[in-house]
ZAMARGU-4260 file (C-alpha; in steps of 0.2 Angstrom, whole numbers, plus 5000, padded with zeros to 4 digits):
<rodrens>
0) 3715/3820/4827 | 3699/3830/4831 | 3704/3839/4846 | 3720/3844/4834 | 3707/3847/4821
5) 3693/3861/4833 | 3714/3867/4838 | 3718/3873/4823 | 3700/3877/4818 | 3698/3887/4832
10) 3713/3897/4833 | 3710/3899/4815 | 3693/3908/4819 | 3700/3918/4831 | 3711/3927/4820
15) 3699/3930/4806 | 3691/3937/4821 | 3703/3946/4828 | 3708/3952/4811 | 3692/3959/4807
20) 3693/3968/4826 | 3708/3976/4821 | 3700/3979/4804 | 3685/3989/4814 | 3697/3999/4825
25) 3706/4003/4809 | 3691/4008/4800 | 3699/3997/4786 | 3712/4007/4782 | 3731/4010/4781
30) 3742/4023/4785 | 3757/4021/4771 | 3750/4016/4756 | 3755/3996/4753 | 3755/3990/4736
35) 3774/3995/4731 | 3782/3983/4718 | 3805/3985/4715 | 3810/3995/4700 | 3827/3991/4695
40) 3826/4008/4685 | 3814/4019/4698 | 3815/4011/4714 | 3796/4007/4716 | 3782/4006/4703
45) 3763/4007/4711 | 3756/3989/4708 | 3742/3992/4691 | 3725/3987/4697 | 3729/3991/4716
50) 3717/3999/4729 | 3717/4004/4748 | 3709/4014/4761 | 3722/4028/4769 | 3722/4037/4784
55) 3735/4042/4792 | 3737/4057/4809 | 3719/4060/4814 | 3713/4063/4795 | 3697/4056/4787
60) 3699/4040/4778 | 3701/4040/4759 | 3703/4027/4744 | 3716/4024/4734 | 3717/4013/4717
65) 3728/4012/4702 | 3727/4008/4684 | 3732/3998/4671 | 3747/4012/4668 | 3752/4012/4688
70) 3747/4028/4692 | 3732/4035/4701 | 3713/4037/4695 | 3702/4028/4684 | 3710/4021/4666
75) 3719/4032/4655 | 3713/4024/4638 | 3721/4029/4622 | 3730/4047/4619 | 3718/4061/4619
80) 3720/4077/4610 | 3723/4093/4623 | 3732/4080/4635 | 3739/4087/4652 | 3754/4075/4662
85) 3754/4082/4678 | 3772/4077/4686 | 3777/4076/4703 | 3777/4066/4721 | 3763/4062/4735
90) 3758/4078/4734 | 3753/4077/4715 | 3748/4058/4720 | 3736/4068/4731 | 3740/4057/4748
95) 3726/4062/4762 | 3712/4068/4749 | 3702/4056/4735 | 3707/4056/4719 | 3693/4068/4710
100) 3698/4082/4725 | 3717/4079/4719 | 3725/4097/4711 | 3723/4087/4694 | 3707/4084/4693
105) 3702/4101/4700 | 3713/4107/4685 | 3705/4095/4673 | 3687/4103/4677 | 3694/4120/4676
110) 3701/4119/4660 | 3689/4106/4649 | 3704/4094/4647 | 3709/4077/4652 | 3726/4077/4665
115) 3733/4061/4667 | 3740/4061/4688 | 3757/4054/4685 | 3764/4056/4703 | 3769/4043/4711
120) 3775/4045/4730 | 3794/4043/4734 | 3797/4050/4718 | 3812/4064/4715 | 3817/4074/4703
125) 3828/4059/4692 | 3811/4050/4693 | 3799/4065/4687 | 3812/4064/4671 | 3810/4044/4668
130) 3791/4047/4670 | 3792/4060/4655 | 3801/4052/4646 | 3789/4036/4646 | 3773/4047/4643
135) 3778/4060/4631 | 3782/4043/4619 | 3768/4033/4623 | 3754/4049/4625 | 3759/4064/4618
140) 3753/4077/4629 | 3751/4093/4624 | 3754/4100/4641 | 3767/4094/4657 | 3766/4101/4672
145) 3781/4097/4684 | 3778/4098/4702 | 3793/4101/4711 | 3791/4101/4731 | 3801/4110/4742
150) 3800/4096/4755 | 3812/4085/4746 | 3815/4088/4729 | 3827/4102/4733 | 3839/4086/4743
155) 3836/4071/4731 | 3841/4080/4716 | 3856/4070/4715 | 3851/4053/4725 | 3840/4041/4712
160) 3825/4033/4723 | 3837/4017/4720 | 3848/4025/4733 | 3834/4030/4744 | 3819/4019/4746
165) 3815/3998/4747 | 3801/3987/4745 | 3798/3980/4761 | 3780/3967/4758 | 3773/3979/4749
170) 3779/3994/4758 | 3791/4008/4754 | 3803/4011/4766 | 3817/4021/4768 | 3833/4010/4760
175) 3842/4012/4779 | 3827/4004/4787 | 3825/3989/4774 | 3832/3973/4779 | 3843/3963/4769
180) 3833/3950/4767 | 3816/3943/4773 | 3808/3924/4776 | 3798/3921/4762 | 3783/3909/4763
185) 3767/3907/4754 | 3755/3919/4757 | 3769/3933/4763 | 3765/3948/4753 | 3748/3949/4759
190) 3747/3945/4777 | 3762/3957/4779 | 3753/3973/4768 | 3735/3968/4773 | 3734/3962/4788
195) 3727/3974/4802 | 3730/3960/4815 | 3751/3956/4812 | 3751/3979/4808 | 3745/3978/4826
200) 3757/3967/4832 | 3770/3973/4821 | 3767/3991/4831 | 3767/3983/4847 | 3782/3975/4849
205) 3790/3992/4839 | 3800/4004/4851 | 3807/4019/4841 | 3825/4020/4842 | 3837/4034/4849
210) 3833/4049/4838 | 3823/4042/4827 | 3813/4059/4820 | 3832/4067/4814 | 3831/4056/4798
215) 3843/4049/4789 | 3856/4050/4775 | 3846/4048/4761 | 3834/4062/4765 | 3849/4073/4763
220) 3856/4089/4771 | 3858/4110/4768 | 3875/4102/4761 | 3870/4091/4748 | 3857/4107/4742
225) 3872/4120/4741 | 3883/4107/4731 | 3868/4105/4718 | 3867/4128/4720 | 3884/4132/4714
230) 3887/4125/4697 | 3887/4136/4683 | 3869/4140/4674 | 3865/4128/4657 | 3873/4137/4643
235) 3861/4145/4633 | 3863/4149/4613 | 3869/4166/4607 | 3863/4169/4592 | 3871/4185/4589
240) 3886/4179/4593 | 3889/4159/4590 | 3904/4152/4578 | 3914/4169/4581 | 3931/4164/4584
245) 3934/4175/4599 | 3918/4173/4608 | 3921/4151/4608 | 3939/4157/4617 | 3932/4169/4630
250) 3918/4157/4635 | 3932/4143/4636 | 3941/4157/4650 | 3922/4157/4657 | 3921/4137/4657
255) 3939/4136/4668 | 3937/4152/4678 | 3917/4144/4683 | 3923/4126/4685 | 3939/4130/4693
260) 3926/4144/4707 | 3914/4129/4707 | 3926/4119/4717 | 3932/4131/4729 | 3913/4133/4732
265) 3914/4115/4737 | 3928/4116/4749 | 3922/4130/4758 | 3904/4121/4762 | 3916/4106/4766
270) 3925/4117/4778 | 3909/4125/4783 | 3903/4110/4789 | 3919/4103/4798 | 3923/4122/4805
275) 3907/4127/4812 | 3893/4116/4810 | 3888/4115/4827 | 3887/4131/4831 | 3874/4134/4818
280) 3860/4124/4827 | 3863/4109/4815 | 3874/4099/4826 | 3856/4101/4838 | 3844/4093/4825
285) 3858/4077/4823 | 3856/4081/4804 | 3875/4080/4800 | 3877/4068/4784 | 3892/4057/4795
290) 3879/4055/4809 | 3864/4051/4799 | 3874/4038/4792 | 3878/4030/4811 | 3860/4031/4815
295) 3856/4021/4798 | 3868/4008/4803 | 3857/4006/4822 | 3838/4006/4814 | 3845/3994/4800
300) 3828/3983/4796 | 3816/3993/4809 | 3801/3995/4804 | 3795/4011/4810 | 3792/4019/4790
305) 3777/4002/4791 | 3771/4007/4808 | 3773/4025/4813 | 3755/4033/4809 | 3761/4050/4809
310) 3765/4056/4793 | 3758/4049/4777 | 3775/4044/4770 | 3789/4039/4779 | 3801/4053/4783
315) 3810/4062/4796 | 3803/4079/4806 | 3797/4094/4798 | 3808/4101/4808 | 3822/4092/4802
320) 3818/4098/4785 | 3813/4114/4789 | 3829/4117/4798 | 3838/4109/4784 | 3831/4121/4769
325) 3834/4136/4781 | 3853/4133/4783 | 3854/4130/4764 | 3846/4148/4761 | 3856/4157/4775
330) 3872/4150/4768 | 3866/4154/4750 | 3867/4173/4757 | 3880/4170/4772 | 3892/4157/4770
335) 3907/4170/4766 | 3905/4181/4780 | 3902/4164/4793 | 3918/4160/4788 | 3928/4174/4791
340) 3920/4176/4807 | 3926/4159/4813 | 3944/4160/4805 | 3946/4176/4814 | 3939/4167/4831
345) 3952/4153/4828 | 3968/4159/4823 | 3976/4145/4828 | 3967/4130/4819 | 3973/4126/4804
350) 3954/4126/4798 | 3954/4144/4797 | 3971/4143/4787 | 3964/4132/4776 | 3947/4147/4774
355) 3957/4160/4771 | 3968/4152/4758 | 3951/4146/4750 | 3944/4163/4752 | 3959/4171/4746
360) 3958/4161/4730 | 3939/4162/4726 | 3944/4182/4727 | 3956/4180/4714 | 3945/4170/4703
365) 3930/4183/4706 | 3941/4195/4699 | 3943/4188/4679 | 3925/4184/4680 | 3921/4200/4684
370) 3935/4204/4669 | 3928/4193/4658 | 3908/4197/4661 | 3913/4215/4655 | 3916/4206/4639
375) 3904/4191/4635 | 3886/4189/4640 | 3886/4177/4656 | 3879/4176/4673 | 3887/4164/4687
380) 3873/4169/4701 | 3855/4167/4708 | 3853/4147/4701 | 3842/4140/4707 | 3849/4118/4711
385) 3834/4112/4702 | 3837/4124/4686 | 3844/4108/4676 | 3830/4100/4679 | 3818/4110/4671
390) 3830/4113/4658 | 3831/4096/4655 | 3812/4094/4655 | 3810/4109/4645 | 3820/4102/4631
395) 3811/4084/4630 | 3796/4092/4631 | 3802/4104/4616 | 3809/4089/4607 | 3790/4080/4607
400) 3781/4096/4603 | 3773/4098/4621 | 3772/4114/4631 | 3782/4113/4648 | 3773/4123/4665
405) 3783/4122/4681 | 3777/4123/4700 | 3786/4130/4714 | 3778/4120/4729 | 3781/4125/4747
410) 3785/4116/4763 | 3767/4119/4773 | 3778/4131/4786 | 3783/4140/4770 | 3766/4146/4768
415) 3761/4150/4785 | 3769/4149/4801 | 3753/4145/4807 | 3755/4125/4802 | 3769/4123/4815
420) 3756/4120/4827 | 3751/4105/4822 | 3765/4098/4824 | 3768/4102/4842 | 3781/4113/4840
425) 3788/4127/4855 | 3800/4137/4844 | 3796/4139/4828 | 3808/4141/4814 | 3808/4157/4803
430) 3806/4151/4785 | 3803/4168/4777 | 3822/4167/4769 | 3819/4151/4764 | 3807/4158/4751
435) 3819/4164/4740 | 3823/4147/4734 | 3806/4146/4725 | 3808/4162/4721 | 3826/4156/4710
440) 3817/4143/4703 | 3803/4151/4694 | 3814/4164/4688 | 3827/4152/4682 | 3812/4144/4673
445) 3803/4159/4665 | 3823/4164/4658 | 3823/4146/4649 | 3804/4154/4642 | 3794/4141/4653
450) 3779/4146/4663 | 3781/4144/4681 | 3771/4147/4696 | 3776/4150/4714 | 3762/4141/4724
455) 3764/4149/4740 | 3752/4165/4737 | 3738/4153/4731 | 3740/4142/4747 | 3743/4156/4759
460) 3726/4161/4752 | 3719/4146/4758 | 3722/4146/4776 | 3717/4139/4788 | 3716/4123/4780
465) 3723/4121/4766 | 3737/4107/4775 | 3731/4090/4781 | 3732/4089/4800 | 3748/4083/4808
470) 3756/4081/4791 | 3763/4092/4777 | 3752/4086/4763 | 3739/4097/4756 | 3720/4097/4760
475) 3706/4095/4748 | 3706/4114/4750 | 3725/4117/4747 | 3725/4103/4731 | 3709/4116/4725
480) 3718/4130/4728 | 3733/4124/4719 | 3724/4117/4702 | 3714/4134/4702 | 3729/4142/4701
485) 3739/4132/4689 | 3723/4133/4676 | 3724/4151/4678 | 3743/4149/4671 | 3741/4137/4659
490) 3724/4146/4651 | 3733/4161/4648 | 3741/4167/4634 | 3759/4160/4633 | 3768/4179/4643
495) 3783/4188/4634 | 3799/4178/4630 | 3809/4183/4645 | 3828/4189/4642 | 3841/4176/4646
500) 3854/4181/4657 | 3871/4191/4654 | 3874/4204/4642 | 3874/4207/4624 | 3891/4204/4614
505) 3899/4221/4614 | 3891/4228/4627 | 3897/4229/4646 | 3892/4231/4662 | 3889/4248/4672
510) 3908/4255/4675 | 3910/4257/4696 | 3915/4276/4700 | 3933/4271/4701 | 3935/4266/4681
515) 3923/4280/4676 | 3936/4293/4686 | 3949/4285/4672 | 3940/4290/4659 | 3943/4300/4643
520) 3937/4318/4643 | 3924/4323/4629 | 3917/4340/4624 | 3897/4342/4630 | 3893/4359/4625
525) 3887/4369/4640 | 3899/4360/4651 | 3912/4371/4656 | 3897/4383/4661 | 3887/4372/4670
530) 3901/4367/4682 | 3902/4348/4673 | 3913/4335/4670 | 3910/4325/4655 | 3920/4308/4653
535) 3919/4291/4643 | 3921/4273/4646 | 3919/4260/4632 | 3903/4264/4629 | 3898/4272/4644
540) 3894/4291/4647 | 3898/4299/4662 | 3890/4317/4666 | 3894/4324/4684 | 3889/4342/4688
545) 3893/4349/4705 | 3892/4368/4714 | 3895/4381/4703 | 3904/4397/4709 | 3890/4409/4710
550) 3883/4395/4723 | 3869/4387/4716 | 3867/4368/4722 | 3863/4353/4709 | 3847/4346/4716
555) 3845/4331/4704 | 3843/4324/4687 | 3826/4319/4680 | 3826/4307/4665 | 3817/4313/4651
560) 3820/4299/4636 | 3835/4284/4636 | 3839/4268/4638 | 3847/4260/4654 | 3850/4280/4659
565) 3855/4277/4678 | 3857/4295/4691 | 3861/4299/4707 | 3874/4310/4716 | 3874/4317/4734
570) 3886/4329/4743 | 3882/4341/4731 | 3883/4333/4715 | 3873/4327/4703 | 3879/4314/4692
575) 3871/4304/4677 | 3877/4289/4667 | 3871/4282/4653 | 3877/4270/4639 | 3883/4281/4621
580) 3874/4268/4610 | 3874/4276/4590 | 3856/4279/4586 | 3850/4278/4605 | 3843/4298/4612
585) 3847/4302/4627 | 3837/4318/4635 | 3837/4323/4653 | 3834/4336/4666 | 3850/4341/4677
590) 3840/4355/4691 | 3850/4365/4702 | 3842/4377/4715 | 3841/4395/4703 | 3837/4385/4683
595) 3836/4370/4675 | 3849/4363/4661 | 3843/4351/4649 | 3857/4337/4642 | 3852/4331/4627
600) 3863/4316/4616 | 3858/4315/4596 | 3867/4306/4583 | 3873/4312/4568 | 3876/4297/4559
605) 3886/4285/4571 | 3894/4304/4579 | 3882/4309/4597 | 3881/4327/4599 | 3880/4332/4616
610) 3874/4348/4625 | 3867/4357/4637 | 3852/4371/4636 | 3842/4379/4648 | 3824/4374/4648
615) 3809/4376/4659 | 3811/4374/4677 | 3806/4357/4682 | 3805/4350/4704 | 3820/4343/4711
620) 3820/4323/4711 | 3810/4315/4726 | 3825/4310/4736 | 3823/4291/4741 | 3822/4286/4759
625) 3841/4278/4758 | 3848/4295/4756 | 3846/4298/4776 | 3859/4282/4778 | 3874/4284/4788
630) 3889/4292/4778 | 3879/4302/4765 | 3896/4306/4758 | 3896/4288/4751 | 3883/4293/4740
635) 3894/4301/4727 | 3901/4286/4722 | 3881/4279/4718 | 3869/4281/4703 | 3854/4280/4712
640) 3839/4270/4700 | 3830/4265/4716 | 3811/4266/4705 | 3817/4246/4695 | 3815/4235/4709
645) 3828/4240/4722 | 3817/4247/4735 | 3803/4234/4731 | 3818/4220/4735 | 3828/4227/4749
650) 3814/4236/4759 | 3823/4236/4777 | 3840/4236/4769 | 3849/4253/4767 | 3865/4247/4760
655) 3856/4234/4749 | 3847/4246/4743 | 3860/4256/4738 | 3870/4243/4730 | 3857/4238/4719
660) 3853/4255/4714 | 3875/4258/4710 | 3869/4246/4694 | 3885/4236/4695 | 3875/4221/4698
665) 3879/4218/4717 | 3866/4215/4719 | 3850/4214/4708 | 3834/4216/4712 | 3821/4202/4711
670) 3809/4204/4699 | 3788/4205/4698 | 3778/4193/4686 | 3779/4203/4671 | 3796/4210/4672
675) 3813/4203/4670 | 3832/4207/4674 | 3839/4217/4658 | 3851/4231/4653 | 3869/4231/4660
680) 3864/4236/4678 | 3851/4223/4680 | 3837/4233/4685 | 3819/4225/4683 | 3808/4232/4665
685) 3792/4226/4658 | 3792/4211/4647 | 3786/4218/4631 | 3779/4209/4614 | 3768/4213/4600
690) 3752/4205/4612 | 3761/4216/4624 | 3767/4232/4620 | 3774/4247/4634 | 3762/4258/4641
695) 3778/4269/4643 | 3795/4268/4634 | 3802/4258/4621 | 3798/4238/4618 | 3818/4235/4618
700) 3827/4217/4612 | 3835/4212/4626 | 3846/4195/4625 | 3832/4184/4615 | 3816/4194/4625
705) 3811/4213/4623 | 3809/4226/4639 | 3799/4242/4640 | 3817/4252/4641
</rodrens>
């Protein structure tokens, strides 16, 4: 009985000393964070009252704890007045940094208020919704700020964190690695979370299966982000137009024509990816949804999310994601003409039969949008796939009196190229198109009048640094440079109510050349001698002046005064159209080589008088650089506004340019902070307001928001 007595004493102080060896080595500390409880409702809460020591890939160790509410920091205590929630995942938790260098409480410090850190890692978007909906009706912030991350928000819009993470002894893990059951016995839970001997061994006897950096289903795919893309955009009210008879059946043609061109967008990612997939650098990565779902099946209980020391949460390659955010942007712009190519390749397979016949439809369909856009205010482009979200948030937060600020945040290799480094990568991927899809997201939100930044400037500003090594979380430097910026937005005065999208009732979009040519000749007088036609089209105003016999040649048209007044011309011609509004002036400079004619549109009542007169001679318009593109002859069928955001949005892009500058909304530009999308062609004008009137122009209404027009 003794000897079995020093056996078990013995062996028993050998693994408390062991344990504390492996504590020393481990300097005390973990690499996933271990005190995860099951949600039925959020997949995992943080245990209250819970703390660790973190360090995961080469970073210096950091504390963690959690209070009484589950979330991160010291206690929340009763509601405060000025309260800011701040929303969001491990970034917002502030994984890698300690809680008082987190973006929250730098924010906090900036603006003199308390910010309650609600982010909670594995968190998604469904779960950002829960959490406001729990603290707006237990604190009543004034101020939420959701965080929404471009690492994985953008794939688990639609998968709840029920579908995509487990509780393994304290451990989140992704749901394909959890087992389906575990052995319990006393003491379980804590020898299997806070044991640095059995981590040890655990890592030991581990061997990483085939693959094992691709991911798996749950993380999602481009797929799953262009299904979430192509939906229509949250109705918004029309309060010029709501309860009028004809305007509830046009937008019921809208609804069918939309839902109906939805679906066909489905089908053609469908046979995007069964068509041409791996021709598209996908197949390489192993990223396919189908094979994820084999791999899942083979690292069933495995557990490498527990062991792997690489990144702080458990997750597939960056450049699994980065790849994966990448083919979601490129088809965004791309997936149309990919098809084509391939049904043109393959003739013979009845997948391109199947893409043509979809193509051919979604033609069809484009057509009575188009139709019907002419006729009621709607846009069906440039949604962003996390636009519901913050249109859900924005209308809890309204509903409980709270102010609702979004953040765009980048994927580190968003903000720099630089960060691939550390990762040991040879090739790296170009994610400069990628951008694009914050760039929808804070415009989406700024239309539904919610603040919004786009972090990557504030980040890219502080490189080198401002990512933890050999993982994607941000430094103390980044998490600084982050809550500096976001107290600049939420300090300032709320901006201008930005327009919402589509057009007035009544009014329609720029004609093309080839309607305009159908139009109804009007008298302009001065026209006849002057060598112009004059023509109009619902509301539109065509003026095209071109050679006149004696041989003097129309050099441009110089706007003068006018709203939405588009020019252009080319092969000798010079051309300007504008919509006949009654009340609206329209005054502008047509120069030809030997004068200039000025056109000048008053109103008489709700009559325009039109005509020309010669005035002082004024310089020929500077012609823009696009005019030197192939087939200048083209030109003649373009109203060339290149000075409201065309040039600034397609620099490198001639025919882009162009197209833009046409006015017909194929495409828009993007627009600056402080401007917004308005008048039929879509061009970009200053946001105007009593706190903000125009330094030029007219502060114009323009669909709920005023322009400088």
């Amino acid at each position: 009985m003794q000897r079995l007595l020093q056996l078990v004493g013995g062996t028993a102080l050998g693994l408390v000393l062991a344990e504390g060896m492996f504590w020393v080595a481990d300097d005390g500390a973990f690499a996933h964070v271990n005190f995860y409880v099951p949600d039925a409702a959020l997949g995992v809460r943080l245990a209250p009252g819970a703390t660790e020591r973190i360090s995961f890939g080469g970073n210096p160790v950091t504390s963690i704890r959690v209070n009484d509410a589950g979330y991160r920091g010291a206690e929340w205590g009763p509601p405060q007045d000025g309260e800011v929630v701040v929303l969001g995942d491990s970034q917002v938790f502030g994984l890698g940094v300690e809680e008082d260098q987190t973006a929250s409480a730098v924010l906090a410090a900036a603006l003199g208020r308390p910010v309650r850190n609600a982010g909670v890692p594995t968190y998604g978007p469904g779960e950002y919704l829960a959490v406001l909906d729990e603290t707006l009706a237990a604190r009543r912030p004034k101020t939420v700020v959701l965080v929404l991350n471009f690492s994985n928000d953008i794939f688990e819009k639609d998968t709840p964190n029920t579908q995509r993470h487990a509780v393994w002894d304290g451990w989140a893990v992704r749901l394909e690695t959890a087992p389906d059951a575990v052995f319990e016995f006393p003491g379980r839970r804590w020898l299997m979370s806070q044991s640095h001997l059995v981590l040890a061994a655990r890592r030991a006897w581990w061997t990483p299966p085939e693959a094992w950096e691709q991911g798996v289903a749950s993380e999602g795919t481009w797929a799953r982000m262009m299904a979430v893309a192509t939906g229509p955009e949250p109705a918004a009210a029309d309060e010029q137009g709501a309860g009028q008879a004809d305007e509830v059946l046009l937008a019921a043609d809208v609804d069918r024509a939309a839902s109906e061109r939805l679906e066909l967008e489905y089908e053609l990612v469908e046979l995007y990816r069964r068509a041409i997939r791996q021709d598209d650098g996908i197949g390489a990565h192993g990223t396919d949804v189908t094979d994820l779902g084999v791999e899942a099946a083979i690292r069933h209980a495995h557990p490498g999310d527990i062991v792997e020391q690489g990144y702080a949460e458990s997750s597939r390659s960056i450049t699994v994601t980065a790849a994966q955010l990448r083919e979601g942007a490129k088809l965004r712009a791309g997936l149309e003409s990919a098809l084509v190519k391939w049904a043109a390749d393959n003739k013979q397979d009845d997948r391109a039969k199947d893409i043509r016949a979809a193509l051919a439809s979604r033609a069809t369909l484009d057509t009575e949008l188009s139709a019907l856009a002419t006729r009621v205010a709607e846009e069906v482009s440039g949604r962003s796939p996390l636009l519901d979200v913050v249109a859900a948030a924005k209308a809890r937060c309204d509903a409980a009196g709270a102010e609702l600020v979004v953040v765009a945040l980048p994927l580190d290799v968003q903000v720099s190229d630089t960060e691939w480094a550390k990762y040991g990568v040879a090739e790296k991927l170009d994610m400069a198109p990628t951008r694009v899809l914050l760039a929808d997201l804070v415009t989406n939100a700024r239309r539904l009048g919610v603040r919004a930044l786009d972090a990557t400037e504030a980040l890219a500003a502080a490189e080198p640094g401002a990512f933890l090594l050999a993982d994607l979380h941000m430094s103390a430097k980044g998490q600084a440079a982050l809550g500096e910026a976001l107290a600049t937005v939420v300090r300032a005065p709320p901006p201008p109510a930005m327009p919402g999208p589509g057009l007035p009732v009544g009014r329609t979009r720029v004609p093309t050349w080839s309607e305009l040519e159908l139009g109804k000749e009007v008298v302009v007088r001065g026209s006849t001698k002057n060598h112009c036609s004059t023509r109009t089209l619902r509301e539109w105003l065509l003026v095209e002046c071109d050679e006149a016999p004696a041989g003097a040649e129309p050099l441009g048209v110089l706007p003068i005064r006018g709203a939405e007044v588009l020019t252009g011309g080319g092969g000798r011609t010079a051309s300007l159209v504008a919509p006949l509004l009654p009340g609206r002036e329209i005054v502008a400079d047509f120069v030809w080589s030997d004068r200039t004619e000025r056109l000048t549109v008053a109103w008489e009542g709700d009559k325009p008088r039109m005509a020309f007169a010669p005035t002082a001679a004024a310089e020929a318009p500077v012609e823009p650089r696009c005019r030197a593109a192939p087939q200048p002859w083209k030109l003649r069928d373009r109203f060339d506004d290149f000075t409201r955001g065309c040039e600034a949005s397609f620099p490198d892009a001639c025919d882009a340019q162009l197209a833009c500058a046409a006015g017909t909304r194929a495409p828009i530009p993007t627009c600056p902070d402080g401007q917004a999308n308005a008048g039929s062609a879509g061009f970009c004008y200053p946001l105007c307001d009593d706190a903000n009137p125009c330094a030029a122009d007219t502060c114009t209404p323009w669909q709920g928001g005023h322009v400088c027009m």
